[in-house]
ChimeraX commands (.cxc) that place a marker at each C-alpha (Angstrom):
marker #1 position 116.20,124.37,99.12 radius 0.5
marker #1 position 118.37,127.58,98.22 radius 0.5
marker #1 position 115.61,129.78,96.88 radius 0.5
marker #1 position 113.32,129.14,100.06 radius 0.5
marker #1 position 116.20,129.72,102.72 radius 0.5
marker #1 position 116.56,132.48,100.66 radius 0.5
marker #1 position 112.26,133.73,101.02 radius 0.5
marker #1 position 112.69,132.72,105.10 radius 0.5
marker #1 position 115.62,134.45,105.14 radius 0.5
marker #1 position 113.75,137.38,103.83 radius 0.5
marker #1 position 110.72,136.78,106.43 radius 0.5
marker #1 position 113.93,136.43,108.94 radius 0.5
marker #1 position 114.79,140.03,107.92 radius 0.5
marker #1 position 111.41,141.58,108.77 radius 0.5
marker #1 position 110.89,139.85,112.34 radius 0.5
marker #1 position 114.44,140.78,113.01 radius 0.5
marker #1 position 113.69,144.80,112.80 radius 0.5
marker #1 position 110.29,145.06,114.03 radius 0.5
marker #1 position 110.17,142.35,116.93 radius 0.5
marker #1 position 114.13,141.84,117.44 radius 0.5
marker #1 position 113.77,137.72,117.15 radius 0.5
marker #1 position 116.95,137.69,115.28 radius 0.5
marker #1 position 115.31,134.90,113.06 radius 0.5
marker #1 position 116.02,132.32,114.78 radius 0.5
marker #1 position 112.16,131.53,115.19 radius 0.5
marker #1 position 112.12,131.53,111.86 radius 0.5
marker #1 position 115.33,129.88,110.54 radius 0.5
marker #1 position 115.27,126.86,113.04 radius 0.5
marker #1 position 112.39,125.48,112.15 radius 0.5
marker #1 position 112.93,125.64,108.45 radius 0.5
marker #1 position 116.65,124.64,108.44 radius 0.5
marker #1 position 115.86,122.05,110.94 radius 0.5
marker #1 position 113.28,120.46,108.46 radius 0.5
marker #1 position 115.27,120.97,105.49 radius 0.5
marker #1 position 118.47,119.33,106.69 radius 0.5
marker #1 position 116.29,116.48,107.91 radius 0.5
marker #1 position 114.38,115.83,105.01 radius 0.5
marker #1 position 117.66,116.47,102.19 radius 0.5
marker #1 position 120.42,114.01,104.56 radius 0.5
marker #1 position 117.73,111.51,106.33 radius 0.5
marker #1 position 117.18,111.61,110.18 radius 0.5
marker #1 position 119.82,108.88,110.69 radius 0.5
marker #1 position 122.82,110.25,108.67 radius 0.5
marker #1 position 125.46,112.29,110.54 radius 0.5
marker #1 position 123.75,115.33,109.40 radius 0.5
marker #1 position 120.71,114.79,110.44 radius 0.5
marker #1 position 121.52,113.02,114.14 radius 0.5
marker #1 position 122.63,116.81,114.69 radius 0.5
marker #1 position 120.47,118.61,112.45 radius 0.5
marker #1 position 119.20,120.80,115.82 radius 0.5
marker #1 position 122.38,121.62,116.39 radius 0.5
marker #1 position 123.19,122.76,112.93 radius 0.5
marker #1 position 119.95,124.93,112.48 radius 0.5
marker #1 position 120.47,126.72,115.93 radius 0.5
marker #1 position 124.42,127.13,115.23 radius 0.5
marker #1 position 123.91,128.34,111.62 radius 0.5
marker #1 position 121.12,130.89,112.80 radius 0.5
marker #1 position 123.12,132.34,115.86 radius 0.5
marker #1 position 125.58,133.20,112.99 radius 0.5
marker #1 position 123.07,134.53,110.46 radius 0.5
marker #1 position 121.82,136.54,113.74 radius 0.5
marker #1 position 125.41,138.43,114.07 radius 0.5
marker #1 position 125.07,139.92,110.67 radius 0.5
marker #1 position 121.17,140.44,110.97 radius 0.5
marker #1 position 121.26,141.94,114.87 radius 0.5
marker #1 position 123.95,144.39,112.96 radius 0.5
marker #1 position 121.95,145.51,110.54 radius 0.5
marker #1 position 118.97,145.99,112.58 radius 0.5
marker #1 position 120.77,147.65,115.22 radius 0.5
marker #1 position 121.71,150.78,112.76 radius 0.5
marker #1 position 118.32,151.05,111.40 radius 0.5
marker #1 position 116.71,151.73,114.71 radius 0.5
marker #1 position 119.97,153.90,115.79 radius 0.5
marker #1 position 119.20,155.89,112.16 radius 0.5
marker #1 position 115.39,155.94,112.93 radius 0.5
marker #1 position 115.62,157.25,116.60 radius 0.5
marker #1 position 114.14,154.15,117.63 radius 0.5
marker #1 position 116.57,153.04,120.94 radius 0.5
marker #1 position 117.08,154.06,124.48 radius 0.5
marker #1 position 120.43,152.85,125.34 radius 0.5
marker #1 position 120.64,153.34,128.63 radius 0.5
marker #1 position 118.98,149.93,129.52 radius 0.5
marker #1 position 121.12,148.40,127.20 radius 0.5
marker #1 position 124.70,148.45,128.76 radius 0.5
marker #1 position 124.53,146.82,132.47 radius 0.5
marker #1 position 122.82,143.77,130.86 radius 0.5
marker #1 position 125.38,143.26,127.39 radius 0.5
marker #1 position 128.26,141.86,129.26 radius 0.5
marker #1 position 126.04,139.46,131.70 radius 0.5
marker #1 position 124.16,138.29,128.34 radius 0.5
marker #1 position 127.81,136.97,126.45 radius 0.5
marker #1 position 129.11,135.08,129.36 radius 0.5
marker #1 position 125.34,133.45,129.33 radius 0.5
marker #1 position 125.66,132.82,125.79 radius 0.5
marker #1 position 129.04,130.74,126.16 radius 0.5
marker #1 position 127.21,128.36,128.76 radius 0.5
marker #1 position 124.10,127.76,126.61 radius 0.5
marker #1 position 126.31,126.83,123.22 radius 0.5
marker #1 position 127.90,124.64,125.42 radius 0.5
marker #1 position 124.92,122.91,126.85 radius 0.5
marker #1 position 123.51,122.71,123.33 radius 0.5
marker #1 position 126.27,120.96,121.94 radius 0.5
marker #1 position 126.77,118.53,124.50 radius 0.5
marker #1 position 122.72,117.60,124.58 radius 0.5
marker #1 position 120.72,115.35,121.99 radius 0.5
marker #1 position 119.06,117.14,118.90 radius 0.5
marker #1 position 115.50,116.49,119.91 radius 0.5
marker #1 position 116.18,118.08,123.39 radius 0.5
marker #1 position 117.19,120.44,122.16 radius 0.5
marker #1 position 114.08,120.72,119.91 radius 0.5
marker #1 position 111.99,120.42,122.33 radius 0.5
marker #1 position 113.20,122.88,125.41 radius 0.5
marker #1 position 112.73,125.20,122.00 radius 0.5
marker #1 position 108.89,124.18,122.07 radius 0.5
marker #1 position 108.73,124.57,125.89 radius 0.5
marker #1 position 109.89,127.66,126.03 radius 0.5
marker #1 position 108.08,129.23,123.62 radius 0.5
marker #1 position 104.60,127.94,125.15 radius 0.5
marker #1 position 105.93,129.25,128.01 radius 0.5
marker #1 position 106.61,132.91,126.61 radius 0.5
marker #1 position 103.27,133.18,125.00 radius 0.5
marker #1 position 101.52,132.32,127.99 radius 0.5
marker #1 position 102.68,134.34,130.24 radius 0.5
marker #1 position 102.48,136.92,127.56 radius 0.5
marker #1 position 98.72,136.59,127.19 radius 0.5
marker #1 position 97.94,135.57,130.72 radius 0.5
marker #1 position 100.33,137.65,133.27 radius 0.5
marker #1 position 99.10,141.57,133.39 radius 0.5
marker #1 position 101.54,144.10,131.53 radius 0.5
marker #1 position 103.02,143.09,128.08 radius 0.5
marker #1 position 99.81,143.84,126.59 radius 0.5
marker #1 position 98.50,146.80,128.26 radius 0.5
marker #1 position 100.01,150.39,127.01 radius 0.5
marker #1 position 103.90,151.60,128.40 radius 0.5
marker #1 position 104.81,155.11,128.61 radius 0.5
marker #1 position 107.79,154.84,127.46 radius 0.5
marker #1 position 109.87,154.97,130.71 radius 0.5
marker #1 position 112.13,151.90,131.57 radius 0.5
marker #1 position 112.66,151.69,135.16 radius 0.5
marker #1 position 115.74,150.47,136.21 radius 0.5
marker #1 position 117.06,147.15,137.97 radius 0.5
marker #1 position 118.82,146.26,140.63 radius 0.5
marker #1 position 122.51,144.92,139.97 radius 0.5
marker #1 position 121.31,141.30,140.98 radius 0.5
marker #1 position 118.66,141.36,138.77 radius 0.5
marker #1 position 120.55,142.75,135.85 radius 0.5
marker #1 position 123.24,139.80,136.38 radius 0.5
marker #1 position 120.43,137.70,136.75 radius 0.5
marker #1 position 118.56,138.72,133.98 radius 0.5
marker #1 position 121.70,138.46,131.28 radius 0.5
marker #1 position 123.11,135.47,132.25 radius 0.5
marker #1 position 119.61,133.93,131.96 radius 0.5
marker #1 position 118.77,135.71,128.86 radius 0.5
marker #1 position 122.35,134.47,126.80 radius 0.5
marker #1 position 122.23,131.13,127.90 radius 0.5
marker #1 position 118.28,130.43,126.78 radius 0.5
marker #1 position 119.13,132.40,123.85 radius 0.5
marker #1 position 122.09,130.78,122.41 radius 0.5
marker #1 position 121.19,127.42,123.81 radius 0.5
marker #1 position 117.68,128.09,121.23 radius 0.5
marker #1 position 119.62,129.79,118.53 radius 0.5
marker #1 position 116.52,132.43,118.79 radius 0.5
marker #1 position 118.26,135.89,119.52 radius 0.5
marker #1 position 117.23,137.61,123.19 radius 0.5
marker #1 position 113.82,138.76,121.88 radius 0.5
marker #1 position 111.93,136.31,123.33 radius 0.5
marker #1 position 113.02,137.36,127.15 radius 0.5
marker #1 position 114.61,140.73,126.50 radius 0.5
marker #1 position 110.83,141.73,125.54 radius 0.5
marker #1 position 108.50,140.78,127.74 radius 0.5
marker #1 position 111.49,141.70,130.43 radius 0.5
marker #1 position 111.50,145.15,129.00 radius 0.5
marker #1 position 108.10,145.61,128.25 radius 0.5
marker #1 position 107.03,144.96,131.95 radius 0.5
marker #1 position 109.54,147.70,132.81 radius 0.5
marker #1 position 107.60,150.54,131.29 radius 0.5
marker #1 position 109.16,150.68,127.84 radius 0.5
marker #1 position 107.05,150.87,124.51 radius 0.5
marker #1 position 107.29,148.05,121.99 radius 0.5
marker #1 position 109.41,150.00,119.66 radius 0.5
marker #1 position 112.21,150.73,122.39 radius 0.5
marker #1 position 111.45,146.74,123.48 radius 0.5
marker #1 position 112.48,145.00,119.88 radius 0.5
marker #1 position 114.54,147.52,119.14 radius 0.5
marker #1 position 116.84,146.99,122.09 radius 0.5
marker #1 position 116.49,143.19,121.77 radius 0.5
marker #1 position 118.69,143.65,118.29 radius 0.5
marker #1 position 121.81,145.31,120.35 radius 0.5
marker #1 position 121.08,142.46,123.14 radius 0.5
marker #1 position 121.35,139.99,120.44 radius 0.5
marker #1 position 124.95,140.89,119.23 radius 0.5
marker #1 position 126.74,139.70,122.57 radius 0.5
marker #1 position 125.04,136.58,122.31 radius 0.5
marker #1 position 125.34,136.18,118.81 radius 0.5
marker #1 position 129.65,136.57,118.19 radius 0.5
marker #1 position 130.33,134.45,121.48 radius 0.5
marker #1 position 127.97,131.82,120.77 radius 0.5
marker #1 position 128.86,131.38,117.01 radius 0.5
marker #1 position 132.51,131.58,118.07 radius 0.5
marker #1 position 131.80,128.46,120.65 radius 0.5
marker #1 position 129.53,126.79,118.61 radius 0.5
marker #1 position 132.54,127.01,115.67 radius 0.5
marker #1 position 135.37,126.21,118.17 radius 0.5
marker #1 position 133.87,123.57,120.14 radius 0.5
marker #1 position 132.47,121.46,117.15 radius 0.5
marker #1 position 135.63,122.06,115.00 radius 0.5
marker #1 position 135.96,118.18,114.93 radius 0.5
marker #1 position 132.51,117.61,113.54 radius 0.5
marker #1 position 133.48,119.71,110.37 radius 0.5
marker #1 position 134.90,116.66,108.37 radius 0.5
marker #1 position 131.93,114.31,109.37 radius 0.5
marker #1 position 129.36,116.47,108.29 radius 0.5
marker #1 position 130.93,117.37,105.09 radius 0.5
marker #1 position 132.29,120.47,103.36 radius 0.5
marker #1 position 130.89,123.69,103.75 radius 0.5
marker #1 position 130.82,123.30,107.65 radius 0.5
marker #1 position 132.86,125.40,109.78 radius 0.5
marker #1 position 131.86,123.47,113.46 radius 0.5
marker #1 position 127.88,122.94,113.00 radius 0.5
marker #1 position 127.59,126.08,111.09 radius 0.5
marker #1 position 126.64,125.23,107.66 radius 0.5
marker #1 position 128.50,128.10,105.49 radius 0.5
marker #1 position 125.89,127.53,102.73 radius 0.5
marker #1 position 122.79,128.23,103.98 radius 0.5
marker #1 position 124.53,130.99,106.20 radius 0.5
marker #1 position 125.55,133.02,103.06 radius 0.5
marker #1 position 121.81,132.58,101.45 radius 0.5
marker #1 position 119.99,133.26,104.71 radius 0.5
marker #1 position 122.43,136.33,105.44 radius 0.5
marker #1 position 121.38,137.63,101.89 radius 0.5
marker #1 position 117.67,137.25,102.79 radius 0.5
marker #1 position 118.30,138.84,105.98 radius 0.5
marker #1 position 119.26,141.73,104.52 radius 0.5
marker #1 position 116.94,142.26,102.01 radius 0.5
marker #1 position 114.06,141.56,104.57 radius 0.5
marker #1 position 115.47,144.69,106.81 radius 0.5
marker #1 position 115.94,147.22,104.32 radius 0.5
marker #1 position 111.79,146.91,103.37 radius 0.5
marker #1 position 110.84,146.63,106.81 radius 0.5
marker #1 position 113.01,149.57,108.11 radius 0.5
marker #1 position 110.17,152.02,106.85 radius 0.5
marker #1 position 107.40,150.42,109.18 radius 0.5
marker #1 position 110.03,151.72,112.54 radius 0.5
marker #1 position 107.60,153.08,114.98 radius 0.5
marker #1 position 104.60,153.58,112.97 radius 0.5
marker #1 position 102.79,150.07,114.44 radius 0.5
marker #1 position 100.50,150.82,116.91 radius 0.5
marker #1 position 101.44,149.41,120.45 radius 0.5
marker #1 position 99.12,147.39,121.52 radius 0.5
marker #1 position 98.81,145.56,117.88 radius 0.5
marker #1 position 102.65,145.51,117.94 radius 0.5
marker #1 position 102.72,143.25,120.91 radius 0.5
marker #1 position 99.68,141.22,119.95 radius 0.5
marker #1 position 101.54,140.57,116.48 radius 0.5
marker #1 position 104.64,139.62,118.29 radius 0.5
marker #1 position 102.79,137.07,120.69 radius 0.5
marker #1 position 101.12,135.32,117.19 radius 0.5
marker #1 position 104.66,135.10,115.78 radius 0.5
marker #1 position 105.38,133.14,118.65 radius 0.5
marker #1 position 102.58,130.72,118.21 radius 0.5
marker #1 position 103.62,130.31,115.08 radius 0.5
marker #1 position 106.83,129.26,115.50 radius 0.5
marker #1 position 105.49,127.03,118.11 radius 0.5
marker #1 position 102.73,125.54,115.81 radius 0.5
marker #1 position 106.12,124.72,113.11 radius 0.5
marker #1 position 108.14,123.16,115.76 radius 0.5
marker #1 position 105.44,120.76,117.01 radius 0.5
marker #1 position 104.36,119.97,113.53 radius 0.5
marker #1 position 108.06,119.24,112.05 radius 0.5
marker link #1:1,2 radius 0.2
marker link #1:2,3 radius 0.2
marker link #1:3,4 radius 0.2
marker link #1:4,5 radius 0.2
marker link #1:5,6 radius 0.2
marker link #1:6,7 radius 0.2
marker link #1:7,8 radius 0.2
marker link #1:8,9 radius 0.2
marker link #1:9,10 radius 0.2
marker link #1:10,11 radius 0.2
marker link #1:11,12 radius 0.2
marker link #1:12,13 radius 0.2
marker link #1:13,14 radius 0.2
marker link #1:14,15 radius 0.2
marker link #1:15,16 radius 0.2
marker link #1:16,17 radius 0.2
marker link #1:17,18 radius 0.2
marker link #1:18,19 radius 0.2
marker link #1:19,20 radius 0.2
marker link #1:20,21 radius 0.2
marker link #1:21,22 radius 0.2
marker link #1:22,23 radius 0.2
marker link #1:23,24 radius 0.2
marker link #1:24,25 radius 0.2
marker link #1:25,26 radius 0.2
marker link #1:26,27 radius 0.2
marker link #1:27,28 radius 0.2
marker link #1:28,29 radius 0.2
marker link #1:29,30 radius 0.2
marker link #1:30,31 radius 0.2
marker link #1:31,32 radius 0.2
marker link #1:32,33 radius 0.2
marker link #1:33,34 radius 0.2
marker link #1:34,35 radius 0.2
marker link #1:35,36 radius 0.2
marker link #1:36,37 radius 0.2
marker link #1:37,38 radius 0.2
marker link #1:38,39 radius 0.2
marker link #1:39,40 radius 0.2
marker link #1:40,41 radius 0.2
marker link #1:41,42 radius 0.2
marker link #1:42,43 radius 0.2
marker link #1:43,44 radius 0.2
marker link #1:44,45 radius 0.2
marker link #1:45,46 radius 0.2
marker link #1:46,47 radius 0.2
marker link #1:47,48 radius 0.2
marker link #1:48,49 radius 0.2
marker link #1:49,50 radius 0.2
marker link #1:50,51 radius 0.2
marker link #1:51,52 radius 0.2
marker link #1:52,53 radius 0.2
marker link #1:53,54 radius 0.2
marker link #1:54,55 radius 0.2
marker link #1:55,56 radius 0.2
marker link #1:56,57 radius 0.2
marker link #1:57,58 radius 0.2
marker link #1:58,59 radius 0.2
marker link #1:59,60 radius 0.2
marker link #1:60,61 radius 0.2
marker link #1:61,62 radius 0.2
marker link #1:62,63 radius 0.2
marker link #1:63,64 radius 0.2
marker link #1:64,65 radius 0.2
marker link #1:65,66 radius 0.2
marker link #1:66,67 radius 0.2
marker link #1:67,68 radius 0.2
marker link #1:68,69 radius 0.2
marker link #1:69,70 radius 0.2
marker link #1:70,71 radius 0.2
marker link #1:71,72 radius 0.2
marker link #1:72,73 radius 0.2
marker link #1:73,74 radius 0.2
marker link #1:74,75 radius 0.2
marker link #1:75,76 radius 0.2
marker link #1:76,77 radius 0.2
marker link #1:77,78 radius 0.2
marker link #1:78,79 radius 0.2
marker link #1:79,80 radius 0.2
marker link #1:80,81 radius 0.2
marker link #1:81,82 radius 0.2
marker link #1:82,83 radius 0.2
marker link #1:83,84 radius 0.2
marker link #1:84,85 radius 0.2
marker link #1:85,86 radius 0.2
marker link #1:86,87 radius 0.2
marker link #1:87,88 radius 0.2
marker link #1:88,89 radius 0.2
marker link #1:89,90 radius 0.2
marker link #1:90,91 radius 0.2
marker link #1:91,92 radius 0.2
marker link #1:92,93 radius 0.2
marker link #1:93,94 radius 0.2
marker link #1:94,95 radius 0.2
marker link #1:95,96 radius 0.2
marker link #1:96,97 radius 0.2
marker link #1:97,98 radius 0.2
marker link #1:98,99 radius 0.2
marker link #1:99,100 radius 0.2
marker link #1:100,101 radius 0.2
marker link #1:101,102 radius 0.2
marker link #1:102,103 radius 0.2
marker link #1:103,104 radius 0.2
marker link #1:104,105 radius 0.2
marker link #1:105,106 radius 0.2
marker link #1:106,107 radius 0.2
marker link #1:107,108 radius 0.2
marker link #1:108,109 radius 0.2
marker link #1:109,110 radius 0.2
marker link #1:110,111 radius 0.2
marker link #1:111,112 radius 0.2
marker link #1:112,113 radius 0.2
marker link #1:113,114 radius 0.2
marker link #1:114,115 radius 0.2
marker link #1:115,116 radius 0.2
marker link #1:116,117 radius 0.2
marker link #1:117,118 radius 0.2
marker link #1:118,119 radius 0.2
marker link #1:119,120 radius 0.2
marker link #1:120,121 radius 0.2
marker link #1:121,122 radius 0.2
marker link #1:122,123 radius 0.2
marker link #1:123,124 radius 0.2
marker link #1:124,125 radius 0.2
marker link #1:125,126 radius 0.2
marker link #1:126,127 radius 0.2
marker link #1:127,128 radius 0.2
marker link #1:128,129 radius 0.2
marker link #1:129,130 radius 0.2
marker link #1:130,131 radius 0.2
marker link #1:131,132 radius 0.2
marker link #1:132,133 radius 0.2
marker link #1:133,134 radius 0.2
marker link #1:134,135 radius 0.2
marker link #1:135,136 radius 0.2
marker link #1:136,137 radius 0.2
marker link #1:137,138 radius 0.2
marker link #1:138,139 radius 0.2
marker link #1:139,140 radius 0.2
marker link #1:140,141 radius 0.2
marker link #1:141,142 radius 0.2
marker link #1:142,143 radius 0.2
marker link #1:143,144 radius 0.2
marker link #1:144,145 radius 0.2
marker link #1:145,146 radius 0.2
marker link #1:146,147 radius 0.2
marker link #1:147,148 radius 0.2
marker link #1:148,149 radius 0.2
marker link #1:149,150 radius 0.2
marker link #1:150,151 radius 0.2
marker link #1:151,152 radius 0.2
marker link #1:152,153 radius 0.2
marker link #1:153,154 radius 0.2
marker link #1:154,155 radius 0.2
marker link #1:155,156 radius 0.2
marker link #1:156,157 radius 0.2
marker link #1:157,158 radius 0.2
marker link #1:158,159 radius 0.2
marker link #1:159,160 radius 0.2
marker link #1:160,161 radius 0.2
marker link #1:161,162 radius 0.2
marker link #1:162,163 radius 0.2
marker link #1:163,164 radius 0.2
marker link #1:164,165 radius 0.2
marker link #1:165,166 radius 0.2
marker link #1:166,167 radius 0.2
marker link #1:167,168 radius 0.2
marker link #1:168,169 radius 0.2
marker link #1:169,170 radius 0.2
marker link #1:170,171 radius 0.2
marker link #1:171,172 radius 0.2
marker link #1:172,173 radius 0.2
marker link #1:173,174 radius 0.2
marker link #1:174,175 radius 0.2
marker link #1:175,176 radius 0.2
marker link #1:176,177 radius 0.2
marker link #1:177,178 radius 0.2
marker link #1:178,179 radius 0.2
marker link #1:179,180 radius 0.2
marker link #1:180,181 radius 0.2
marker link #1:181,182 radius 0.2
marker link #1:182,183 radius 0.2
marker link #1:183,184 radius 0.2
marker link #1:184,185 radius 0.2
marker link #1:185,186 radius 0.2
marker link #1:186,187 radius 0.2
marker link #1:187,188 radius 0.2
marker link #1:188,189 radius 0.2
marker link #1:189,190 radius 0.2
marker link #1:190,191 radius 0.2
marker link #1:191,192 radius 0.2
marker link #1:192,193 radius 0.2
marker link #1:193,194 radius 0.2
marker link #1:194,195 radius 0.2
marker link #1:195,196 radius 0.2
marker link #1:196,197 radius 0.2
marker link #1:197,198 radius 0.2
marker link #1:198,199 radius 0.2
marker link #1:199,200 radius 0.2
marker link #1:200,201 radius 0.2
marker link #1:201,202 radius 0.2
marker link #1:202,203 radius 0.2
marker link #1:203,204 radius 0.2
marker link #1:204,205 radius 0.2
marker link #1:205,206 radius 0.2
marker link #1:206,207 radius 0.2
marker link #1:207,208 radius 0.2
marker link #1:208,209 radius 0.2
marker link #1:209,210 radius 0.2
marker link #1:210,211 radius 0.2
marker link #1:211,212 radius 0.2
marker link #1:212,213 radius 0.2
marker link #1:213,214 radius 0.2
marker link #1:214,215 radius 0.2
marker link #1:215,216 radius 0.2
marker link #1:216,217 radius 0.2
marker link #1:217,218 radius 0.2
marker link #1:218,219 radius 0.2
marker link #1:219,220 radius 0.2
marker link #1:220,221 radius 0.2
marker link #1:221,222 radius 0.2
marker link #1:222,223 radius 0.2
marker link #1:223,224 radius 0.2
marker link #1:224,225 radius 0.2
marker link #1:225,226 radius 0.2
marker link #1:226,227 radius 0.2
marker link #1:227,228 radius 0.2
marker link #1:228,229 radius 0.2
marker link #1:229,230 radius 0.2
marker link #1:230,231 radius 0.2
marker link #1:231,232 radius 0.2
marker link #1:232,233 radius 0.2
marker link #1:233,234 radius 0.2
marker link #1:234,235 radius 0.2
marker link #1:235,236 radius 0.2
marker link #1:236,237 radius 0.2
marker link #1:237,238 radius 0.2
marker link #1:238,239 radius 0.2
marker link #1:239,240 radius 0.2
marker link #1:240,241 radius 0.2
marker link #1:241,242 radius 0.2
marker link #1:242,243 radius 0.2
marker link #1:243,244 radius 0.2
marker link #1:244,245 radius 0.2
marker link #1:245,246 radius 0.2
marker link #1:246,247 radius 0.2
marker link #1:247,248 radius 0.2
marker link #1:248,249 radius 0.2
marker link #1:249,250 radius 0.2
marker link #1:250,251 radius 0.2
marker link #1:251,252 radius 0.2
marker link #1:252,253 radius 0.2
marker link #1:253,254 radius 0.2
marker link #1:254,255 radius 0.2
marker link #1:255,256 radius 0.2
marker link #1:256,257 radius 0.2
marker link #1:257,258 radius 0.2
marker link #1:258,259 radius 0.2
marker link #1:259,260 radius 0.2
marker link #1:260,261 radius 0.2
marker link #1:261,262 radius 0.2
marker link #1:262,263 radius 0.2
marker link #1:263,264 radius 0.2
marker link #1:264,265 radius 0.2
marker link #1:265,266 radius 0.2
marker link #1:266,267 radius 0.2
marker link #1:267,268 radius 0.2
marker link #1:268,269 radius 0.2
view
């Protein structure tokens, strides 16, 4: 179990640094069918084994968003100014989708996860602009749209345990800025959500921590945190090369298959 959290963890790594997912899309799935398959669907574990993945991957995501964060900073890779109106508007978001999360059944959870995503890839194939070229320019929002925007974007996010990648993008990316800037300011975006969602998602679940066993600090399961962390890390430093040398257009094409991916896992486990 170890050694392939460990090899996702890894894969985590890479999607976190060149499409800003913050592994979730990766680590959910997996942890989601590991801690099903190891406890059985009907032991305490696994009647909140949703809970558990998403809680234990907004975590990983904290350390992983970090890390990603200072590669792109070192590589020239981000254009901050975007970034700032929409950070504080994403954490309050993120406390009300933890919440929601951990007051919701596992397989809704689960499955507003599938939703979503089929939602994000279709528009992203179907609705003119995340495809086509950007110059490079963001244009800015309005102040409603920003609040908007953030709130929206931490709640989804921390409700999925998926990072802000998968609306931070396509949000960005219809603004006028390239792929690079996109993912790259996705991993900055992430960090907000990340520390207040893992703080609610420990705090609010402290109870459960006896229930599910040791090793569990609220639904965060410590183990599989430390391994997936390592992986994480890993996974970054051999991507951080491949910063801005993808070409655009395959760039978002390749982030619109990792999406169907992650879909195609989710239906499937």
């Amino acid at each position: 179990m170890y050694l392939l959290l460990f090899l996702f963890g890894g894969l985590a790594g890479v999607t976190t640094i060149l499409f800003g997912f913050g592994g979730g899309f990766v680590v959910v799935p997996l942890l989601y069918a590991l801690l099903t398959a190891a406890h059985g669907a009907d032991s305490p574990v696994g009647l909140v084994a949703m809970q558990i993945a998403v809680a234990t991957s907004t975590g990983v995501m904290v350390i992983a968003a970090s890390l990603a964060t200072w590669r792109h900073h070192r590589a020239r890779a981000l254009e901050w100014r975007p970034l700032w109106p929409l950070a504080g508007y994403v954490a309050v978001g993120a406390i009300i989708g933890a919440s929601a999360a951990i007051s919701l059944r596992g397989d809704w959870v689960r499955w507003a996860f599938v939703m979503y995503l089929a939602i994000t890839i279709l528009d992203g194939v179907f609705r003119p602009g995340f495809l086509s070229g950007q110059n490079g320019r963001a244009r800015a929002m309005s102040r409603g749209v920003t609040a908007g925007a953030g709130l929206l974007i931490g709640s989804v996010a921390a409700f999925l345990g998926v990072g802000g990648s998968v609306m931070t993008v396509p949000l960005l990316r219809r603004r006028g800025t390239t792929m690079v800037q996109a993912t790259g300011l996705a991993n900055p975006l992430t960090l907000p959500m990340a520390l207040v969602g893992t703080a609610t998602y420990v705090l609010l679940a402290w109870d459960r921590s006896e229930t599910l066993g040791p090793w569990h600090a609220g639904y965060i399961d410590l183990r599989a945190f430390l391994v997936l962390v390592i992986g994480s890390w890993l996974g970054i430093r051999l991507a951080a090369p491949l910063i801005g040398r993808i070409p655009d257009r395959l760039h978002a094409k390749a982030y619109l298959v990792l999406l169907a991916c992650a879909l195609i896992v989710m239906v499937v486990v």
